[in-house]
DOBA-204988 format. One record per residue (C-alpha): y, x, z; residue in one letter. Coordinates in nm, 3 decimals, always signed. Layout:
<gupas>
GUPA        c2        c1        c3   code
GUPA         Y         X         Z      A
...
</gupas>
This chain:
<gupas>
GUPA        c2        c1        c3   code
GUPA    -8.962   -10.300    -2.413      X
GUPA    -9.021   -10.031    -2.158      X
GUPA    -8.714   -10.149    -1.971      X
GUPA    -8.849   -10.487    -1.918      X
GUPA    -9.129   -10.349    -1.680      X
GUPA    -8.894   -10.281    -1.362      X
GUPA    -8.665   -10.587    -1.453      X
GUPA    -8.462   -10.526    -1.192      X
GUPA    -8.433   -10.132    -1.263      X
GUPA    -8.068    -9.974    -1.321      X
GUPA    -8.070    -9.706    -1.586      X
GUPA    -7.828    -9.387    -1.508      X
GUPA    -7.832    -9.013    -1.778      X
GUPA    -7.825    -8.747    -1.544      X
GUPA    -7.681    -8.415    -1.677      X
GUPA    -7.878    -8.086    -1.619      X
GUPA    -7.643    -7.838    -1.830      X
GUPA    -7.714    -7.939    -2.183      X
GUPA    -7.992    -8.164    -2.084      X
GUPA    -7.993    -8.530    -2.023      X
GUPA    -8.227    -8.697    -1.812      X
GUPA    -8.305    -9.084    -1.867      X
GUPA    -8.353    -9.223    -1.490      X
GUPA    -8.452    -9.557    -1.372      X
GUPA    -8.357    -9.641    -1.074      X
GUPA    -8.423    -9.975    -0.806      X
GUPA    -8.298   -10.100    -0.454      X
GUPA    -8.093    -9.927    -0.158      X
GUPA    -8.205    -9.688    +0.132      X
GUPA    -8.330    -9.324    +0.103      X
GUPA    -8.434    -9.169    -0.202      X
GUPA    -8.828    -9.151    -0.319      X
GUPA    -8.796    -8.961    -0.648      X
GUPA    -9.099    -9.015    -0.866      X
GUPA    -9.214    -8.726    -1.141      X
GUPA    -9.484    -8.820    -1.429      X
GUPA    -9.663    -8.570    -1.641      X
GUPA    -9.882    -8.612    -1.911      X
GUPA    -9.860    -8.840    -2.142      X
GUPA    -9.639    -9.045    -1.937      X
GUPA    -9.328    -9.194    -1.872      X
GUPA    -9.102    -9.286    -1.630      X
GUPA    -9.262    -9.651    -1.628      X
GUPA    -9.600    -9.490    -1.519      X
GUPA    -9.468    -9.548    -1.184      X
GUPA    -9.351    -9.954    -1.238      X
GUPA    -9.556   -10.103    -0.984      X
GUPA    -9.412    -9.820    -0.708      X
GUPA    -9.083    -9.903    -0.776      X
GUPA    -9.109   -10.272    -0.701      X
GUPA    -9.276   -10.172    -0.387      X
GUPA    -9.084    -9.896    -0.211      X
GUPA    -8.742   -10.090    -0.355      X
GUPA    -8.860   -10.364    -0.088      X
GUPA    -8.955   -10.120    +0.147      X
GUPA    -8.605   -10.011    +0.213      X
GUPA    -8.576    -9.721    -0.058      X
GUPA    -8.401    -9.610    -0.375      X
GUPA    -8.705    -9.564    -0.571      X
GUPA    -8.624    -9.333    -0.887      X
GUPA    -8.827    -9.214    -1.196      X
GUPA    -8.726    -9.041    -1.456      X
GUPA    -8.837    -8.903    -1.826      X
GUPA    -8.860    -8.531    -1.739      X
GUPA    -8.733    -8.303    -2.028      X
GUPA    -8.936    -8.351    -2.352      X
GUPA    -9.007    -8.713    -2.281      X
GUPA    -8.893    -9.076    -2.376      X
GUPA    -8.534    -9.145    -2.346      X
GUPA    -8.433    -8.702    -2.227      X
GUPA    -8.352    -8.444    -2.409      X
GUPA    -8.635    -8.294    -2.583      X
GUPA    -8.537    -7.928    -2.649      X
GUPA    -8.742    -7.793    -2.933      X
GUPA    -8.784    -7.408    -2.789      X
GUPA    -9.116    -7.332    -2.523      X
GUPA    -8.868    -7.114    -2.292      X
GUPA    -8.691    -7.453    -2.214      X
GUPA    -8.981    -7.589    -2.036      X
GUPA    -9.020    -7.331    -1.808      X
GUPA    -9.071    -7.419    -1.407      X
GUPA    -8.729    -7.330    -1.317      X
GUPA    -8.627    -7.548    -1.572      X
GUPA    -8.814    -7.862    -1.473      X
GUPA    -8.727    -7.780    -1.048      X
GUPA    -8.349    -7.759    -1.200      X
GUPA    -8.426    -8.102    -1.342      X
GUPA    -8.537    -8.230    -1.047      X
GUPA    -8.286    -8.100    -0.814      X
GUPA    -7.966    -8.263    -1.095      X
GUPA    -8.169    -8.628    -1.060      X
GUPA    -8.147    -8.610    -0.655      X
GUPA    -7.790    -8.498    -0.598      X
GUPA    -7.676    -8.729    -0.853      X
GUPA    -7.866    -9.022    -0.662      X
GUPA    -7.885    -8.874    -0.294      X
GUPA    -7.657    -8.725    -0.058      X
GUPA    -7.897    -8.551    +0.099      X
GUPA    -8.272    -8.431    +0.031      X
GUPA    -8.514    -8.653    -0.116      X
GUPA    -8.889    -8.776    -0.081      X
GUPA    -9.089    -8.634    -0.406      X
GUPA    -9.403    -8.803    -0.515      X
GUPA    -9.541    -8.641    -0.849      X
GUPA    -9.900    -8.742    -1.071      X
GUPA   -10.056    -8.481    -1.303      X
GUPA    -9.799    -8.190    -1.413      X
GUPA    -9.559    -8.410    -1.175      X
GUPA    -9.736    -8.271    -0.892      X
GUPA    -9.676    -7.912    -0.960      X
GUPA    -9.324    -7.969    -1.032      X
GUPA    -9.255    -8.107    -0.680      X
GUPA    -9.474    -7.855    -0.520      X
GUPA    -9.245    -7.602    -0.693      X
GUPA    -8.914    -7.752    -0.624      X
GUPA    -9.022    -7.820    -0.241      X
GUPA    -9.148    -7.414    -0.244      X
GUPA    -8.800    -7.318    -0.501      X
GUPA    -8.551    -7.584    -0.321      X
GUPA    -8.674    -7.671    +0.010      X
GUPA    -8.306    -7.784    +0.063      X
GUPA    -8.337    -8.036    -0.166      X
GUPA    -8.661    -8.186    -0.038      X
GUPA    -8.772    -8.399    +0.236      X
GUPA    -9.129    -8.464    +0.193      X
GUPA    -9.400    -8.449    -0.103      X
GUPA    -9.661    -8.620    -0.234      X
GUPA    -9.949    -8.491    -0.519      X
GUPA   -10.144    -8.721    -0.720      X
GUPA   -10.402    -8.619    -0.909      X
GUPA   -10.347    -8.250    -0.868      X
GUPA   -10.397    -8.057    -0.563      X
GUPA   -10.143    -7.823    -0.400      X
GUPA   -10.346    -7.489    -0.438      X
GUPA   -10.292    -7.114    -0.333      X
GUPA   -10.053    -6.944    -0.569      X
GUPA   -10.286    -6.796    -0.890      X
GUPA   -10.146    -6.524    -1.151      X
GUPA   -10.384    -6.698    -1.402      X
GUPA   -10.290    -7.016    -1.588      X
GUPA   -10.617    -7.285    -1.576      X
GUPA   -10.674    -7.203    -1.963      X
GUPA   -10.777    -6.855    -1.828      X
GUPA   -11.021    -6.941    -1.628      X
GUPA   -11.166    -7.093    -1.927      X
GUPA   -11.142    -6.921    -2.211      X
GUPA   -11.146    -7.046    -2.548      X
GUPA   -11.439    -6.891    -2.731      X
GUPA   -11.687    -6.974    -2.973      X
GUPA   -12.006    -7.194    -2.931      X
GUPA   -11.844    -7.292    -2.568      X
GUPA   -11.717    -7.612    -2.460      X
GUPA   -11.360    -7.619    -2.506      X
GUPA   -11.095    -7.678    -2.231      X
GUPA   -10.835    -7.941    -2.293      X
GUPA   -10.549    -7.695    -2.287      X
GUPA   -10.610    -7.450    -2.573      X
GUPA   -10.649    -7.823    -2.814      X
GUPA   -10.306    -7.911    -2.672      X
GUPA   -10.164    -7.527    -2.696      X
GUPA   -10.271    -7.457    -3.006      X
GUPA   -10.018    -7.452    -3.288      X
GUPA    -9.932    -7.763    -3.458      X
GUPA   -10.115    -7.986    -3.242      X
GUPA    -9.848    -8.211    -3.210      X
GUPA    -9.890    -8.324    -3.552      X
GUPA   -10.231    -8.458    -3.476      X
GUPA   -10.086    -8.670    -3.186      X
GUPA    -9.807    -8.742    -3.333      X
GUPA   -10.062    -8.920    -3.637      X
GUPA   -10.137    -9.178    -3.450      X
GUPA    -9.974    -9.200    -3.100      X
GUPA   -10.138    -9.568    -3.018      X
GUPA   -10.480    -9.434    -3.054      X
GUPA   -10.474    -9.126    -2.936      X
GUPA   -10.306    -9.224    -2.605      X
GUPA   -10.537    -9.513    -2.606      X
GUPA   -10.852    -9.310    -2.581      X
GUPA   -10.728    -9.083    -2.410      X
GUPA   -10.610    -9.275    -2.154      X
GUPA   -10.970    -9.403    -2.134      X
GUPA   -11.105    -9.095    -2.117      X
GUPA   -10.959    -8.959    -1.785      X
GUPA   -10.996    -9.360    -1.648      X
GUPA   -11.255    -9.431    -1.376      X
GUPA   -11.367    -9.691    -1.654      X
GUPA   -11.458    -9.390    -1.849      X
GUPA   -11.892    -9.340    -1.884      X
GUPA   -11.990    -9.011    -1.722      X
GUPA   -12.086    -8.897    -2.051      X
GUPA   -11.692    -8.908    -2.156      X
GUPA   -11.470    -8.627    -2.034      X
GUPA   -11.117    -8.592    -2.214      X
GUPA   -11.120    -8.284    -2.045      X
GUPA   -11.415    -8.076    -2.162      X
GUPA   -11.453    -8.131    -2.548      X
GUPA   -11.788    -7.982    -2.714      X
GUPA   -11.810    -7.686    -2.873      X
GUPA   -11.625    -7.677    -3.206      X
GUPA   -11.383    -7.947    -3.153      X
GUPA   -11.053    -7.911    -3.257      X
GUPA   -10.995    -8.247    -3.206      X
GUPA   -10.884    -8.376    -2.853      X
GUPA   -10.991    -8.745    -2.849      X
GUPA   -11.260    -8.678    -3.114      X
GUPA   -11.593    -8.908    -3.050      X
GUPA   -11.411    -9.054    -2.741      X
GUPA   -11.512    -9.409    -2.767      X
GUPA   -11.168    -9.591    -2.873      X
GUPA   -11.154    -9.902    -2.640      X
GUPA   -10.880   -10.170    -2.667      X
GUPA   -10.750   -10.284    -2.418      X
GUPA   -10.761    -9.950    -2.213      X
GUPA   -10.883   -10.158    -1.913      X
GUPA   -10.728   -10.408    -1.658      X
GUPA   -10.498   -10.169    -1.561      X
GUPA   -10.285   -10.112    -1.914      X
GUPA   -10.204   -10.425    -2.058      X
GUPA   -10.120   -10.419    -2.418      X
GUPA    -9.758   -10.457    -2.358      X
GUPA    -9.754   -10.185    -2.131      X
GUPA    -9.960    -9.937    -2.375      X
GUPA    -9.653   -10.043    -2.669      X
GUPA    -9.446    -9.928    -2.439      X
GUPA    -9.628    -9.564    -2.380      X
GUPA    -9.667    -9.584    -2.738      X
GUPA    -9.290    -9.624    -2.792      X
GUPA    -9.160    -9.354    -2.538      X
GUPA    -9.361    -9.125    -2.772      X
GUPA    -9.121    -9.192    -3.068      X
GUPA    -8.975    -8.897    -3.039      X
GUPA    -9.322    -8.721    -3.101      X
GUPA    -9.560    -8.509    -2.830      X
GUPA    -9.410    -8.142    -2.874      X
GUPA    -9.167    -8.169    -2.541      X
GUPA    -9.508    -8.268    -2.355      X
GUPA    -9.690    -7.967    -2.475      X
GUPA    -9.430    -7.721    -2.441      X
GUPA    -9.493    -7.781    -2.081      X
GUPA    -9.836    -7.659    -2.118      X
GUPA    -9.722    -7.378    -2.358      X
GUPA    -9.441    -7.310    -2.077      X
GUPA    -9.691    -7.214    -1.788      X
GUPA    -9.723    -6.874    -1.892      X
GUPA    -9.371    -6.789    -1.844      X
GUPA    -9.387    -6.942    -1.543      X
GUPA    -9.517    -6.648    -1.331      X
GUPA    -9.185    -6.405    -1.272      X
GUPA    -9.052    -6.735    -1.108      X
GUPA    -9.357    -6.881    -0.897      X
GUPA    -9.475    -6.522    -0.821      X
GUPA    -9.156    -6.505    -0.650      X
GUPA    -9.257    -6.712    -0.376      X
GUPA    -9.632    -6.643    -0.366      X
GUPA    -9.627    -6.567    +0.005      X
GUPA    -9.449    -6.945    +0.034      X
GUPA    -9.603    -7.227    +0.199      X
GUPA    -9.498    -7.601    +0.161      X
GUPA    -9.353    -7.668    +0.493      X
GUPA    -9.228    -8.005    +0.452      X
GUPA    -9.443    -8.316    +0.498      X
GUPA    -9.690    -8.356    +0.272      X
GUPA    -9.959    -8.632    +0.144      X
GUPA   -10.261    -8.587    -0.115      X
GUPA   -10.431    -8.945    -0.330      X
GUPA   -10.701    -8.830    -0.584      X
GUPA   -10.932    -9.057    -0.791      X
GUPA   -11.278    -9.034    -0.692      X
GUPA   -11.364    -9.049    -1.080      X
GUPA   -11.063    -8.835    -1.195      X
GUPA   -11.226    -8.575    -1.407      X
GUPA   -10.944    -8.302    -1.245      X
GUPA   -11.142    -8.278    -0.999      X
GUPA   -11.397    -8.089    -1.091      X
GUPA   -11.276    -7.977    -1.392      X
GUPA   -11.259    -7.576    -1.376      X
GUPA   -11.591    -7.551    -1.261      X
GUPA   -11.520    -7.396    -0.919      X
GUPA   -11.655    -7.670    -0.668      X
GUPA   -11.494    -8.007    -0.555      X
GUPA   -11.109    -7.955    -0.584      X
GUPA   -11.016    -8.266    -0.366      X
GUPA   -11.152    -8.031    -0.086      X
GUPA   -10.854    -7.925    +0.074      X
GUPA   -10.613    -8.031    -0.168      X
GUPA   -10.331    -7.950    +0.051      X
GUPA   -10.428    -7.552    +0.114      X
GUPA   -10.036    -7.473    +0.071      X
GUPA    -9.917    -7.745    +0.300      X
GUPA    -9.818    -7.642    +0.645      X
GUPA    -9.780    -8.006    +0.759      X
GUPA   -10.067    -8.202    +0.565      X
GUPA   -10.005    -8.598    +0.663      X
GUPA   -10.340    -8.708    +0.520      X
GUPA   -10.527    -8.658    +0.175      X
GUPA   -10.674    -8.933    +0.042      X
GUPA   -10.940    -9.020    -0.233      X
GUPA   -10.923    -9.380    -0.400      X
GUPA   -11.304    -9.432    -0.493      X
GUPA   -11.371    -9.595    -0.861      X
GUPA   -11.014    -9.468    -0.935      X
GUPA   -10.960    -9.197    -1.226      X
GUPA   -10.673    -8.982    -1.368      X
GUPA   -10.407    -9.271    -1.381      X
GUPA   -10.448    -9.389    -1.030      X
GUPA   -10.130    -9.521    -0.969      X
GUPA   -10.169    -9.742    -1.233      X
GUPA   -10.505    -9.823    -1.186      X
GUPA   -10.512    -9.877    -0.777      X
GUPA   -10.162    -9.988    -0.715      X
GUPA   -10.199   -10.121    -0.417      X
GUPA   -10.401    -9.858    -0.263      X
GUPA   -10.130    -9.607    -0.361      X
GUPA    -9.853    -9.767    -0.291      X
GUPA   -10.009    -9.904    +0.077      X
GUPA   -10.026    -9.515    +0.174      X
GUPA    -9.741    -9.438    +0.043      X
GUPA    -9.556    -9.680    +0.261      X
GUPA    -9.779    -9.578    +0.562      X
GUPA    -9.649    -9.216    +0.458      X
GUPA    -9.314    -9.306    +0.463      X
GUPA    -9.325    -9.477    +0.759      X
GUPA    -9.440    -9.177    +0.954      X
GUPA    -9.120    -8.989    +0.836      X
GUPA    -8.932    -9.263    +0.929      X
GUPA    -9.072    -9.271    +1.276      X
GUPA    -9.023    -8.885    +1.338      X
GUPA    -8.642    -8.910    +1.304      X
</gupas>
């Protein structure tokens, strides 16, 4: 089914060592290499494709380790940051002959941030969604936020802890359903996927469960989420589990900046953006850029807004890409 959303998509396995990476793959020109996070898949970009394909590009999106139609290694060391840059960097010399533009949406973001900082060889330009490109930080978000009793409890340590992919794995429809809604701009302010209260072990627990989602995730296109997750949810949180080990890597090139071109979209109503308790986060969300093209916030939008505000996204995207194309 999940094929059927880019109709005209080709679909290539890209080999990273023992690793194969499902990519999907539309029209002719430069490469514009799109990375997902989580829950997603490599459809969470469909309605990019279409556009940038007529634009003049080879738009690309792929399952990233751990998801959909890739490998999903079982270990935690295999989703380490190297590991997902390495990823990255297979998928654009198998497509490209030279460096690509990278667009990535929740832990998407951080992975092209990384790979620009890691590879800069590799990589033309980048663009975040969602998640801003910050300062390096020796501490992983979960410890700024402790888990500890009679607190609200951060996201992270209910998708850390272990065994919790058995309580995804459940019921995949519903949980993705509410939380999908959860981190939606359709979302009531009094509904945060994000911040659970105290004594929930449950992520999606008293989220309301909504069907459909919203305009935005038609059922058809929530089968098809709820399909890529066949394989079950423990490649997605190995990512999270992963961060840790990411520091001998990333610590590596603290000093870094991003010196390629870079662009920022955030959701007005994307719960990220507040969500560690340390101010507005969409404030200079490109602090490790050197060449910042514009940051942008799409008002009414939340977590999933490339899905939600298409056009929006994909009209600065173009304008983005346009500007690159103009400086050559």
């Amino acid at each position: 089914m999940s094929d059927n959303l880019v109709p005209t998509a080709t679909f290539a396995h890209v080999h990273n060592g023992d690793i194969s990476l499902r990519v999907a793959h539309v029209g002719r020109g430069p490469l514009v290499l799109m990375v997902h996070g989580f829950p997603e898949a490599w459809f969470s970009w469909r309605h990019q494709m279409k556009a940038l394909a007529e634009a003049g590009y080879t738009a690309a999106a792929f399952d990233t380790r751990g998801y959909g139609g890739s490998s999903q290694p079982a270990p935690v060391e295999d989703y380490t940051m190297a590991d997902m840059t390495g990823d990255i960097c297979a998928v654009i010399d198998a497509l490209s002959d030279g460096p690509a533009v990278l667009i990535g949406h929740d832990w998407g973001a951080p992975q092209v941030y990384s790979t620009a900082l890691i590879h800069p060889d590799k990589v033309r330009a980048v663009v975040g969604l969602s998640v801003p490109a910050a300062p390096y930080s020796d501490k992983v978000p979960d410890e700024f936020w402790p888990d500890e009793p009679g607190k609200p409890v951060f996201y992270r340590h209910l998708l850390t802890k272990p065994g919790a992919e058995k309580i995804l794995d459940a019921n995949p429809e519903e949980f993705l359903r509410r939380f999908y809604y959860a981190l939606s701009g359709l979302r009531p302010d009094s509904v945060n996927g994000l911040v659970r209260p105290a004594g929930t072990r449950n992520l999606v627990a008293g989220i309301p469960d909504v069907s459909p989602v919203g305009p935005w995730l038609s059922e058809e296109e929530l089968a098809a989420f709820v399909q890529s997750f066949a394989g079950g949810f423990r490649g997605g949180l190995n990512r999270y589990r992963a961060a840790p080990l990411d520091r001998d890597t990333l610590s590596q090139h603290r000093e870094k900046m991003i010196t390629q071109p870079a662009l920022f979209i955030g959701g007005g109503r994307d719960p990220i953006r507040t969500i560690l308790g340390t101010g507005d986060r969409y404030a200079d969300p490109l602090a490790r850029c050197t060449d910042p093209r514009g940051a942008h916030i799409i008002e009414g939008a939340g977590h999933w807004l490339q899905q939600e505000a298409p056009d929006e996204v994909n009209a600065l995207l173009l304008a983005f890409l346009s500007g690159l194309e103009d400086a050559r």
